[in-house]
C-alpha positions, 0 to 999 in steps of 0.5 A: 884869837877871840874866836878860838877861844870858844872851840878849845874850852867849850869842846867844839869838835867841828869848824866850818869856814866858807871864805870868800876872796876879793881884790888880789886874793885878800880876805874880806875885811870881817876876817881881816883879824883872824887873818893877821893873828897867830894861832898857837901850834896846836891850838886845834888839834883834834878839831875837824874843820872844812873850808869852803873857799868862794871866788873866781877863777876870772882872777889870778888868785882864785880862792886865795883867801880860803887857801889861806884860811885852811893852811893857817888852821891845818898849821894850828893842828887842825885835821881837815873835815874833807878837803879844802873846796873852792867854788869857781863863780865862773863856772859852778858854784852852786853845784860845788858849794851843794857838794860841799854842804852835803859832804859836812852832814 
């Protein structure tokens, strides 16, 4: 993975990802590649990571794309930041993602 590249060999000790869901729980097509791409066991290890995962809870697979985005880095041997967020649209998604943001400093 072109990007991961960049975390192991420049020492990148951090990686915050804020995912958005649409459709039936896909992810946006910019992360389409990320997505389908296997990331060796242990790639991440040691490396913090914090995913923000954006939807609606309108939708049967609310935040799915972050839920899959956070699972595939936690199997690379990422150790998450802080827990995985999703913020509901429906709800209160500018509160939560403030919260979110605050807990990254």
């Amino acid at each position: 993975v072109a990007g991961m590249d960049v975390v192991t060999k420049k020492a990148i000790t951090h990686v915050l990802v804020l995912c958005s869901t649409f459709g039936s729980g896909e992810a946006p097509s910019n992360a389409t590649d990320f997505m389908k791409t296997d990331i060796p066991l242990r790639l991440l290890v040691g490396t913090k990571v914090a995913v923000l995962g954006l939807g609606s809870s309108m939708y049967p697979d609310f935040a799915r794309a972050g839920i899959n985005v956070a699972n595939k880095l936690n199997q690379a041997g990422a150790v998450e930041l802080i827990p995985l967020t999703k913020a509901d649209e429906a709800v209160d998604s500018p509160a939560v993602i403030s919260g979110w943001l605050e807990l990254t400093k």
